[in-house]
Structure formats: structure tokens, C-alpha cells
C-alpha positions as CSV (number, residue, x, y, z in Angstrom):
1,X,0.0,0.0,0.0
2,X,1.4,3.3,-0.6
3,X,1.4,6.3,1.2
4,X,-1.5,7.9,0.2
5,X,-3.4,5.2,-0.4
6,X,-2.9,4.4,3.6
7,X,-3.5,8.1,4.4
8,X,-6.8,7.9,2.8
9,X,-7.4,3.6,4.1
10,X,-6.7,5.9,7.8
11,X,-9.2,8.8,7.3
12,X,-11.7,6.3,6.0
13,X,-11.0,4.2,9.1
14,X,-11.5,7.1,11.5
15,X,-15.1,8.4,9.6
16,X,-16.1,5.2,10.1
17,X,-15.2,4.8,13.9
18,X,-16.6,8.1,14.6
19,X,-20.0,7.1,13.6
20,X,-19.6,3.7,15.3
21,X,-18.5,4.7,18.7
22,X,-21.5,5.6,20.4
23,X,-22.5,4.2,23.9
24,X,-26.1,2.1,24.3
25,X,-27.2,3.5,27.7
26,X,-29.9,0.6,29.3
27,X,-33.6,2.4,29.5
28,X,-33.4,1.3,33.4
29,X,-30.6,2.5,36.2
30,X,-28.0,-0.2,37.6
31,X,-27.1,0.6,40.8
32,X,-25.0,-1.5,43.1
33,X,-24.8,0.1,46.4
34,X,-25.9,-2.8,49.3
35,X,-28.5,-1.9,51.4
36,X,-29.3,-3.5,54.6
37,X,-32.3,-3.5,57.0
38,X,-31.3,-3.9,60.3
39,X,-32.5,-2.6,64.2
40,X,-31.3,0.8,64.3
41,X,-32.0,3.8,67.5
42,X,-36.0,5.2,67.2
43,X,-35.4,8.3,65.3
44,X,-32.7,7.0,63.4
45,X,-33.5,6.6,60.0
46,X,-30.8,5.5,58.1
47,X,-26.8,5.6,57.6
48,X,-24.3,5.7,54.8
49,X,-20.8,3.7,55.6
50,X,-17.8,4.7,54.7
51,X,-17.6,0.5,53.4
52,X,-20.0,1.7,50.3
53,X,-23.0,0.2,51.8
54,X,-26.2,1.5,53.4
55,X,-28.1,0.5,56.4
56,X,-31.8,1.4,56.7
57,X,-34.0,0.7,60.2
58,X,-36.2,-2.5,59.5
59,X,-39.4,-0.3,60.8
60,X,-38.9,2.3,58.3
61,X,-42.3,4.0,57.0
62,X,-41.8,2.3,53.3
63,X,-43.5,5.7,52.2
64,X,-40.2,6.9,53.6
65,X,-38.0,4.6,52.1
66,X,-36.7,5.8,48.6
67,X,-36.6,9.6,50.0
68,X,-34.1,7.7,52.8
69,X,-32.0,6.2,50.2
70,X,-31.5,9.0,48.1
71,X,-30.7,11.2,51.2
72,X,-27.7,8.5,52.3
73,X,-27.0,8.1,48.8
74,X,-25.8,11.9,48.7
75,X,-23.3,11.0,51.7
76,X,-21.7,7.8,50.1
77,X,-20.8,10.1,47.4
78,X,-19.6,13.1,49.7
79,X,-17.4,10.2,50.6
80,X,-16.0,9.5,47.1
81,X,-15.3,12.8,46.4
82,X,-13.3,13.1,50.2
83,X,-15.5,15.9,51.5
84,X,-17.3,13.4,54.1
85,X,-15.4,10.8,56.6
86,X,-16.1,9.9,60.1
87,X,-15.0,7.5,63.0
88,X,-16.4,6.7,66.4
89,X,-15.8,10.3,67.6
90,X,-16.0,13.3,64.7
91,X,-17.5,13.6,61.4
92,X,-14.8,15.4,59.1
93,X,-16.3,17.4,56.4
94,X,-13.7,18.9,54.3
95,X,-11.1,18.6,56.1
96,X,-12.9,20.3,59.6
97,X,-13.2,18.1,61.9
98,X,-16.7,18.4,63.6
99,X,-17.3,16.5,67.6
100,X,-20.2,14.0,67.8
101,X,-20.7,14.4,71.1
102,X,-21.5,18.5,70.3
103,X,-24.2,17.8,67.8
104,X,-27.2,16.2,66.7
105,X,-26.8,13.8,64.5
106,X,-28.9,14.6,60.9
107,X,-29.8,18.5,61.8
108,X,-30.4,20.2,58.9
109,X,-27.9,23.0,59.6
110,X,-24.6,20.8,59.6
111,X,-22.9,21.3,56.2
112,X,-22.9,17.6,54.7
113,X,-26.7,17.1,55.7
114,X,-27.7,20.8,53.9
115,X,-26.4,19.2,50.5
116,X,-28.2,16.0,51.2
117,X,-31.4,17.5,52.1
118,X,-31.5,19.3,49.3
119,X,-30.3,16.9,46.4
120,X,-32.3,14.2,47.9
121,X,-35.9,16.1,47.6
């Protein structure tokens, strides 16, 4: 093959795989994420782990439910982008470290729970 006639074998190439590579998206949404129901504290709702997974309270209002998934579902990705971490005694939310024993768990005002109430609605 000569040069030009591989230039233009090339160009054709590329035309052709332009056109070709497009992505199928499935109609319905795959998601992975493990959730759990389990005996949680009354008032307690649900909770995102750091592991990836979610636990929900086995005597959750299944009215409630999907609005409880999203919400926890806006933390385990506060956690993959590194805004959101927390151990036994602090919540960290970028990169402030925040007491649990000085606040109530799921207020509204707290900085990580403002984004998931309102992404969540």
C-alpha cells in the first residue's frame, strides 16, 4: 500500500469509527450500592458507611424509604469525592473536623446534611 493510499485507508478508518463509537445506555438505572435492614435507635432513619453500603431501620415508613435512600446516597458520594469521613468520635467534612458528642446527628444546619437535604428532595 502506498502512502497515500494508507492516508486515505486511515481517514476512512477514522469516519467510520466516529460514527460507530457511540455508547447504548440501558432504559433502566444499575445501581450496586448494598442496602441493609437492620434494628437501628428510634429516630434514626438510616446511615451511609464509609464501606459503600447502606443501612436502613427495618421499621422504616416504606413511604419513607426511597426519600431515605436518596438522602444517604448523597453522603456515600460526599465520601467519594473526600468531602465526608467519620470514625467513632468526629464527622470530618472537608477537612474540619466536627465532635459528635457537640451535635445532633442529621440536623439540617450541619454542612454535609444541607447538601443531602436538598439533592435528595
Amino acid at each position: 500500500m502506498t502512502s497515500r493510499g494508507f492516508k486515505s485507508f486511515l481517514l476512512l478508518y477514522c469516519k467510520i469509527k466516529q460514527f460507530m463509537a457511540f455508547k447504548i445506555s440501558p432504559f433502566y438505572n444499575i445501581d450496586s450500592t448494598p442496602i441493609y435492614n437492620v434494628d437501628m435507635e428510634d429516630g434514626i432513619l438510616g446511615k451511609a458507611n464509609n464501606n459503600g453500603t447502606i443501612i436502613l431501620n427495618k421499621n422504616l415508613d416504606p413511604k419513607k424509604k426511597e426519600s431515605v435512600i436518596a438522602h444517604e446516597k448523597v453522603h456515600l458520594d460526599q465520601m467519594k469525592r473526600g468531602d465526608l469521613d467519620y470514625d467513632d468520635q468526629n464527622v470530618y467534612w472537608k477537612g474540619k473536623k466536627y465532635s459528635r458528642k457537640q451535635m445532633k446527628e442529621g440536623a439540617k444546619n450541619l454542612p454535609w446534611e444541607k447538601e443531602a437535604y436538598k439533592k435528595a428532595k
